[in-house]
C-alpha positions in Angstrom: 21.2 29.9 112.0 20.6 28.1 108.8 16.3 30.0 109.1 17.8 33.5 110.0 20.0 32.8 106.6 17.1 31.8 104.7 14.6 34.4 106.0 17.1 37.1 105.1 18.0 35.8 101.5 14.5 36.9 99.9 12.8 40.2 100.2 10.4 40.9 103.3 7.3 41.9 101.4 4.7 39.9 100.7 3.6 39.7 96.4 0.1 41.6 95.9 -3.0 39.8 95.7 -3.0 40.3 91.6 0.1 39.0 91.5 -0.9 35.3 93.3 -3.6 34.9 91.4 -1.5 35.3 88.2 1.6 33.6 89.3 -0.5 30.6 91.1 1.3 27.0 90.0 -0.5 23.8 91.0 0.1 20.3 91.3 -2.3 17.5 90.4 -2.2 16.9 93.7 -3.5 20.3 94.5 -6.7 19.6 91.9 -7.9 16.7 93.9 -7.7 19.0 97.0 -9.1 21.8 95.7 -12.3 20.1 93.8 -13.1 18.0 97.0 -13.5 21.8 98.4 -16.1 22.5 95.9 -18.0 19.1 95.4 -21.3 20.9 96.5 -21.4 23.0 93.8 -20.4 20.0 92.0 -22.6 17.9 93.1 -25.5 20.6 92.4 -24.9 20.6 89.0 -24.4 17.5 88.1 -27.7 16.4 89.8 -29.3 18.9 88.2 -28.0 18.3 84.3 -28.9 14.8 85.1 -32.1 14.7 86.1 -33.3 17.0 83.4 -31.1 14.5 80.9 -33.2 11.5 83.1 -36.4 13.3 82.3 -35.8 14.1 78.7 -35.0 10.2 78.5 -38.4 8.8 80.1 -40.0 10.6 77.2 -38.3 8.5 74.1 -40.1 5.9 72.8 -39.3 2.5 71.0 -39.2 2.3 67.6 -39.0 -1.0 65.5 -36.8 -1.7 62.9 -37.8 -3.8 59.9 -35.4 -5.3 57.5 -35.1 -6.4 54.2 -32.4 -7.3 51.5 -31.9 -7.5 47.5 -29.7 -9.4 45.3 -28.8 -6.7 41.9 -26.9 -8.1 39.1 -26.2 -6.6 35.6 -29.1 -6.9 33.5 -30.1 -5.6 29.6 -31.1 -2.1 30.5 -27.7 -1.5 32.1 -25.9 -2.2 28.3 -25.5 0.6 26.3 -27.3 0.4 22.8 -26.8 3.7 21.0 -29.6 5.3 18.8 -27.6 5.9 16.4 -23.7 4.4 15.0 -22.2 2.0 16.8 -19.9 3.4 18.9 -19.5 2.1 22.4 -22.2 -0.6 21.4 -22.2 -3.2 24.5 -20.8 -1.1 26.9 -21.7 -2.0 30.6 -20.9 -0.3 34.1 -18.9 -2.7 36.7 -21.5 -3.9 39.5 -20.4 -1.2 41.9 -21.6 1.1 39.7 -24.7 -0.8 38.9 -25.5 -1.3 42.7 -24.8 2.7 43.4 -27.5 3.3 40.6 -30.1 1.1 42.2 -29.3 2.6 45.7 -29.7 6.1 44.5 -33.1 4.7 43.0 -34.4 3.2 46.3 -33.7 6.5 47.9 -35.1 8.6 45.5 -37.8 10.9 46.5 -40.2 10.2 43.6 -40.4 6.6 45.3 -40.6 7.4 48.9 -43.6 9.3 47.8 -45.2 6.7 45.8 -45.0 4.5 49.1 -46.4 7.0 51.4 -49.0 7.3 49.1 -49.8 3.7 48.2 -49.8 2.8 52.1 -52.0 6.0 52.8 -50.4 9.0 54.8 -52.3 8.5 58.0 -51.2 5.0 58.2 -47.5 6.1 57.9 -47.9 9.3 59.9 -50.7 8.9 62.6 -49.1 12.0 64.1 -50.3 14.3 61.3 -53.4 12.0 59.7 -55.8 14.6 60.8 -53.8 17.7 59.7 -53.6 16.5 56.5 -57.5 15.1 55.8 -58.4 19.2 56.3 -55.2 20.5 54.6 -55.5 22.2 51.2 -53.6 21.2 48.0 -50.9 23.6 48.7 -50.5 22.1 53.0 -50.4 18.7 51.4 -47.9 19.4 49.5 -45.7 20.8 52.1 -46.3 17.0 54.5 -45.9 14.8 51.7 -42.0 16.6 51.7 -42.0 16.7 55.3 -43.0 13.1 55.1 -40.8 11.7 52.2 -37.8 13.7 54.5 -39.1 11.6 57.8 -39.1 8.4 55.6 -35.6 9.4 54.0 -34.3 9.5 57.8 -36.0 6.4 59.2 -35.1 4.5 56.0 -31.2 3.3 55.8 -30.0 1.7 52.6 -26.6 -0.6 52.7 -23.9 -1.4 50.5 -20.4 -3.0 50.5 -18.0 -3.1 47.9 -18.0 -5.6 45.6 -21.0 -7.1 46.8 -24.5 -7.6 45.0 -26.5 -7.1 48.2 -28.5 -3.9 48.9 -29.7 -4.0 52.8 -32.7 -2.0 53.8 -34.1 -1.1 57.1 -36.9 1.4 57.8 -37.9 1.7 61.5 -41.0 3.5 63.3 -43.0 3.0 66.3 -45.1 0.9 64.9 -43.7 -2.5 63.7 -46.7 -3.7 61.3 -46.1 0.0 59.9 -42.4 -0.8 59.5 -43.5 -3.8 57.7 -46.0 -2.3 55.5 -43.7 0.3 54.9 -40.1 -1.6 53.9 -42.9 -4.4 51.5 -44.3 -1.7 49.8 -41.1 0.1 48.8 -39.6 -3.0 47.1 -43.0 -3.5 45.4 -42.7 -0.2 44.5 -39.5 -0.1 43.6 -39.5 -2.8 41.2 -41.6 -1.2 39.1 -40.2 2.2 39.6 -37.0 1.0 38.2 -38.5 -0.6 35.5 -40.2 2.8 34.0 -37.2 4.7 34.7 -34.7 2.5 33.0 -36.5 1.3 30.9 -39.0 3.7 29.6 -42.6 4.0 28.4 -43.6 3.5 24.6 -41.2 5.7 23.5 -42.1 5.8 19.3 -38.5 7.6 18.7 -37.1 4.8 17.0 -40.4 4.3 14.8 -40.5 8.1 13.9 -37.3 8.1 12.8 -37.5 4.7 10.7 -40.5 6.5 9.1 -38.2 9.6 8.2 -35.0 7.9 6.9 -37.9 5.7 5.2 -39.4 9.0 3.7 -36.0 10.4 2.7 -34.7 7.0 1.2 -38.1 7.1 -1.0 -37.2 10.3 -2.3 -33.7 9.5 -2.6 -34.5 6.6 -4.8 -36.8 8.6 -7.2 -34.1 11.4 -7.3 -31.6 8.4 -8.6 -33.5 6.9 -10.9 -34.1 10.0 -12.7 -30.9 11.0 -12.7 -30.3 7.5 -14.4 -32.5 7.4 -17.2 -31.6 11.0 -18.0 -28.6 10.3 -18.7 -29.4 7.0 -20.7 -27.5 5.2 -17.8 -28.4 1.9 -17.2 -25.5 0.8 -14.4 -23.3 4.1 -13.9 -21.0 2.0 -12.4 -20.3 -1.4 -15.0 -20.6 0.8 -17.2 -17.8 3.2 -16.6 -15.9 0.2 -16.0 -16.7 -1.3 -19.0 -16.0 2.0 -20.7 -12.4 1.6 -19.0 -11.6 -1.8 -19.8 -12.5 -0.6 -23.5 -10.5 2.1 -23.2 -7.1 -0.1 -22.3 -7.8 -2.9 -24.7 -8.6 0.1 -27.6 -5.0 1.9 -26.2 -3.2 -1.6 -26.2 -4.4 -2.7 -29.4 -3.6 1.0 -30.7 -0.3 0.3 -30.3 0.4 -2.9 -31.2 -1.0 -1.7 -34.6 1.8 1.2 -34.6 4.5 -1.2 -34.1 2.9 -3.4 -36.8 2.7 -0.6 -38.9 6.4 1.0 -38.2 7.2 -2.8 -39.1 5.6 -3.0 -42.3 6.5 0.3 -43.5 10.2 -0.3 -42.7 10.0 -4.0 -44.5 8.1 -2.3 -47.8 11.2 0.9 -48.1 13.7 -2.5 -47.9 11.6 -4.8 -50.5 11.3 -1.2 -53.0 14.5 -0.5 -52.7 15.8 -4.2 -53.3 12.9 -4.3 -56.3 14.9 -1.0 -57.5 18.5 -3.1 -58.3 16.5 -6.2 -59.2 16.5 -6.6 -62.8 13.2 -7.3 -64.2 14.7 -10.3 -66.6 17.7 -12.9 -66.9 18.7 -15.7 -68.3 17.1 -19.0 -67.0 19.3 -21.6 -68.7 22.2 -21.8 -70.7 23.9 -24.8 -72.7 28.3 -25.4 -73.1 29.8 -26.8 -76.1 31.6 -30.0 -75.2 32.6 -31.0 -78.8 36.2 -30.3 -77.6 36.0 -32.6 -74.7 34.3 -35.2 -77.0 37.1 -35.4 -79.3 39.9 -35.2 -76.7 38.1 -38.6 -75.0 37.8 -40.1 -78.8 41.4 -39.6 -79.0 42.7 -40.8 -75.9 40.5 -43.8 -77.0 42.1 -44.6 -80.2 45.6 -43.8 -78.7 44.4 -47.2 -76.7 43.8 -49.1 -79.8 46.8 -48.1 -81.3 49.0 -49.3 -78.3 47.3 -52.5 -79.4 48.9 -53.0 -82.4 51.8 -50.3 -82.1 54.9 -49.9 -79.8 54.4 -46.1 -77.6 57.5 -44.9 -79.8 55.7 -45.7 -82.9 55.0 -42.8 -85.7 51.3 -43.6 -85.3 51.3 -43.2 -81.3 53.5 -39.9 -81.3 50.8 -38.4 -84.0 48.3 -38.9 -81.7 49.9 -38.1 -78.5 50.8 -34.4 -80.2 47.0 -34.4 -81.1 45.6 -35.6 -77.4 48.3 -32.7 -75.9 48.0 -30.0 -78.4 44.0 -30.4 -77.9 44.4 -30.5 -73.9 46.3 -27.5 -74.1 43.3 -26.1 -75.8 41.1 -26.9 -73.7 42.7 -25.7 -70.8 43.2 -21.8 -72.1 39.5 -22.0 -73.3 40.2 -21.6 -76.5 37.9 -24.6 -77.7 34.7 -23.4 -75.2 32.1 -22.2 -77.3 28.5 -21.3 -76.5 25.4 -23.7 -76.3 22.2 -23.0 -76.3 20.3 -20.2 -73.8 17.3 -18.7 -72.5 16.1 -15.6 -71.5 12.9 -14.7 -69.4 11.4 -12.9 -65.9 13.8 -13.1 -63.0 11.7 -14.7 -60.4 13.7 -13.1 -57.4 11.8 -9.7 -58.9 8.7 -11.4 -59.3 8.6 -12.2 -55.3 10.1 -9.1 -54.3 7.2 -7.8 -56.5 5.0 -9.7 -54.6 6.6 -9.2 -51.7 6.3 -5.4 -52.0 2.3 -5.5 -53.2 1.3 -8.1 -49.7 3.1 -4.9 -47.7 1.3 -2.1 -49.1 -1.8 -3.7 -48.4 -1.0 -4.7 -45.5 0.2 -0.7 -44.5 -3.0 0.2 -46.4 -5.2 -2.2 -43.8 -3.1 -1.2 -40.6 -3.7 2.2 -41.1 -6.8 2.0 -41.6 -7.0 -0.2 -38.4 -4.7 2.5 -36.2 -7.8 5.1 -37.6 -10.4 3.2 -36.0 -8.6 2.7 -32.7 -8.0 6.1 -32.9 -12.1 7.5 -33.3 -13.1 4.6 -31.0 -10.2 6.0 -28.4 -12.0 9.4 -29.0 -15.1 8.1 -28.3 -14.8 6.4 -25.2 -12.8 9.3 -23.7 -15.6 11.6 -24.5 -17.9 9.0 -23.1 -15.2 8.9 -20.3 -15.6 12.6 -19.4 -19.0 13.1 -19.4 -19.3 10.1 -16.9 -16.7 12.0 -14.7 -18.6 15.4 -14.8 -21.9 13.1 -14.2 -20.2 11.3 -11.3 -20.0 13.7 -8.3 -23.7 13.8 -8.6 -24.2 9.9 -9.0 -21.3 9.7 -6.2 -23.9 12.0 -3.7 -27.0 10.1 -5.0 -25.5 6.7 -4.4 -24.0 7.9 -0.8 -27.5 9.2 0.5 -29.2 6.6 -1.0 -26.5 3.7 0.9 -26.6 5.9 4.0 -30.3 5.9 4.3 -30.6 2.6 3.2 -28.6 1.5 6.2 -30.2 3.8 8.6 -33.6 2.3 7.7 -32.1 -1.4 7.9 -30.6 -0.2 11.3 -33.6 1.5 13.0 -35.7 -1.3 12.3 -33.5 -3.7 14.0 -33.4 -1.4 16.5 -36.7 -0.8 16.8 -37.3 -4.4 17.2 -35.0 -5.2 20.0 -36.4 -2.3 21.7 -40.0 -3.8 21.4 -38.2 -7.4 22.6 -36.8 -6.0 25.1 -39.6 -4.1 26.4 -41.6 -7.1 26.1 -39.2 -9.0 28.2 -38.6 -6.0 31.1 -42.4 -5.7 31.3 -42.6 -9.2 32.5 -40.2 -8.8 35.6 -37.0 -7.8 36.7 -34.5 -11.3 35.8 -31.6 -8.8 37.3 -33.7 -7.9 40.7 -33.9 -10.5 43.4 -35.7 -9.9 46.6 -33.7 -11.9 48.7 -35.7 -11.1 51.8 -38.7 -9.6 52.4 -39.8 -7.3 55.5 -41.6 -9.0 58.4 -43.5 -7.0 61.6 -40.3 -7.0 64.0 -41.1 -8.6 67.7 -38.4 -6.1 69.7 -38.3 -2.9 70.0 -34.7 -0.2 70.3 -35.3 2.7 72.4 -32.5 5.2 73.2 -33.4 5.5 76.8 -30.5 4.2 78.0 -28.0 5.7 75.3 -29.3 9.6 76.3 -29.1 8.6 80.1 -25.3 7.4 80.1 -24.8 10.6 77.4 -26.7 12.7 80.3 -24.6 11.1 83.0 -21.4 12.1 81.0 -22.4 15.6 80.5 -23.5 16.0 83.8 -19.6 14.8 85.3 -17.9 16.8 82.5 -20.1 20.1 83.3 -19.9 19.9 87.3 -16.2 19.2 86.6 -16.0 22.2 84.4 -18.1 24.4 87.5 -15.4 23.2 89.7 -12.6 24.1 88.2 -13.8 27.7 86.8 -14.8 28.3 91.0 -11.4 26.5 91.9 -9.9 28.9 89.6 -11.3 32.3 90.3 -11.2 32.0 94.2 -8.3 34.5 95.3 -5.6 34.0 96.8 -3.3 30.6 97.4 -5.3 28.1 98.1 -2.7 25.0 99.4 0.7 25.8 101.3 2.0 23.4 98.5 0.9 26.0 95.9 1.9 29.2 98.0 5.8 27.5 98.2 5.7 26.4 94.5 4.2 30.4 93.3 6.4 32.4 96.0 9.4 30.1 96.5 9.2 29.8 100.2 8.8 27.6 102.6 6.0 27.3 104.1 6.1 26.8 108.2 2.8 26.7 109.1 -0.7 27.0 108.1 -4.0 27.9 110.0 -7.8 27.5 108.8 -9.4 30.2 107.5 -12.4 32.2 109.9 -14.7 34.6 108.8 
């Protein structure tokens, strides 16, 4: 009941045949099945692809690989020493940098063809020995690249970061080759480097010492000429000289100003004082003291008389009236008379005459001082300006002259280092070691059995491949599994296939 249902639930007509093979869904289940159906065609190609892989194999041959190894550290030619100036003077690279430059130099083509040639070409290529005895200049050419690219493949140069070591290995068939080969590059190399870093006998530095030598020469004459043409013996103590005279004759200039404002202003007081001075007086003078004589004589016989006489006594009144009659006198001025006096030069005239005769002379002399200060101020500015307009061209002279000077002093200390330091390369590499040299390897590597696992591997993955694409294009559904996954059926039964 539950079959009739399910029978009658989908359409009764079969999908087309373009329509299975679009709408076919598999299982990996359905693979296995399916490949197991084609493993003759399989199987065909995979022996086929393998035994032409198998055949290609038997053909390689062994090759031997010799190695060797080098020990680089920073050495003098790596500093940087600049022709000219200073700048950057001592600079050096870090020792990556230093062991990149001397692999690029162990690789360089310019070397691998100084081996091939030093070990002979028939030696290193047996192959082609023959070829190139009868080749022309032009077909020898074209090996020696051919064989400076075949030694740039066989040869492998290694480096590690932050590490001094440089590892070499150079294979080929034949190991006392390999040898030859790796020895003769490091002997090679070694003095490769040296020319390249180094150099020849490069005279640049002596050439140009000669020059600035030539210039400074010429330089020199053009200064001293310029020198005694101008009655110059030292431009420059003598403009400084002319300077310092220059200050002292300001400074003393006007000290003597002052001085003379000073002495002019004292002589207008000491005339003008000499003006109200009169030019005599009187220097002594005598007073009449008659008056006071007599008034002491009577007060002296007023004492005798109180010797013999009472004070009320006639005699003592007399003289009493006298002594205060004469006192009285003598106080109201009426007895002063006049002595003897005398006249002659007031001396207070005389100084300020002399007075005013030490400051003329003295004006007279400062003035004639400020003069001289004056002219000799004159002077030495005049002196002053022609050294100025002479200057920019002593300034020049002087600059060339100190500028080649020290070019000449620098080159030659230059140019002996360089000849040290040629010296000292020429006698060996100190930063090079040869840490080990190349010897004839005993074993043999042959890539036999690396191409006949990759030919195995190819083989599998390309009868695989033929499997699927015939798995693939058959028509049809090729499992009931698939035919009820692609038409969503049931399938009841299945029968095998008959021609």
């Amino acid at each position: 009941m539950s079959t009739t249902s399910a029978w009658s639930s989908v359409p009764h007509d079969p999908p087309s045949r373009s329509d299975w093979s679009a709408r076919a869904r598999y299982a990996p289940t359905d693979f296995v099945t399916l490949l197991w159906r084609e493993r003759w065609l399989m199987l065909g190609v995979f022996l086929a692809i393998f035994l032409v892989g198998l055949a290609f194999a038997t053909t390689m041959k062994k090759t031997y690989s010799a190695s060797a190894s080098l020990f680089v550290r920073l050495g003098q030619e790596y500093v940087y020493e600049p022709r000219a100036g200073d700048a950057a003077r001592g600079a050096v690279p870090d020792v990556d940098q230093v062991i990149q430059s001397e692999s690029e130099i162990l690789g360089s083509g310019e070397l691998r063809e100084r081996v091939i040639r030093k070990v002979g070409f028939g030696r290193v290529f047996p192959g082609s020995a023959a070829k190139y005895a009868v080749a022309s200049p032009e077909a020898k050419r074209k090996l020696m690249a051919e064989g400076r690219e075949s030694l740039a493949r066989n040869l492998k140069i290694e480096t590690a970061p932050d590490n001094s070591i440089i590892r070499l290995s150079y294979s080929n068939e034949d190991p006392e080759v390999a040898e030859k080969v790796l020895n003769t590059l490091l002997e090679e190399y070694l003095i490769y480097r040296r020319n390249l870093l180094i150099g020849g006998d490069d005279n640049g530095l002596e050439r140009q010492r000669e020059l600035f030598t030539e210039k400074l020469a010429q330089t020199d004459a053009a200064y001293q000429a310029f020198l005694s043409g101008n009655d110059i013996g030292d431009f420059t103590a003598q403009k400084t000289a002319l300077t310092q005279l220059q200050a002292q004759a300001e400074s003393q200039k006007y000290a003597t100003e002052a001085q003379l404002q000073d002495r002019k202003g004292r002589l207008a007081a000491v005339v003008a004082e000499l003006a109200r001075t009169p030019t005599d007086m009187v220097l002594y003078r005598d007073s009449d003291m008659s008056a006071s004589s007599k008034l002491a004589q009577l007060k002296l016989d007023r004492e005798g008389l109180l010797s013999r006489y009472r004070p009320d006594a006639q005699p003592v009144r007399d003289i009493d009236a006298q002594i205060a009659q004469l006192q009285q006198g003598v106080s109201s001025g009426r007895t002063n008379g006049e002595g003897a006096r005398r006249s002659g030069p007031n001396p207070i005239w005389q100084t300020l005459q002399s007075t005013r005769n030490d400051l003329t002379a003295e004006v007279a002399a400062l003035q004639q001082s400020l003069n001289a200060y004056t002219q000799q101020i004159q002077d030495v500015n005049q002196r002053l300006l022609r050294l100025s307009e002479l200057e920019p061209t002593f300034n020049q002279l002087s600059r060339d002259r100190d500028v080649l000077s020290s070019n000449v002093k620098d080159f030659t200390v230059k140019e002996q280092q360089d000849q040290a330091q040629r010296q000292m390369s020429a006698e060996g590499s100190d930063n090079i070691r040869i840490v080990q040299r190349a010897v004839a390897p005993s074993t043999g590597k042959s890539l036999q059995k690396p191409v006949m696992v990759l030919a195995f591997l190819f083989a599998a993955f390309t009868a695989a491949c033929a499997g699927l694409v015939r798995m693939l294009l058959r028509p049809g559904l090729q499992t009931p599994a698939s035919a009820s996954r692609t038409l969503g059926l049931p399938v009841l039964a299945t029968a095998n296939y008959k021609r």
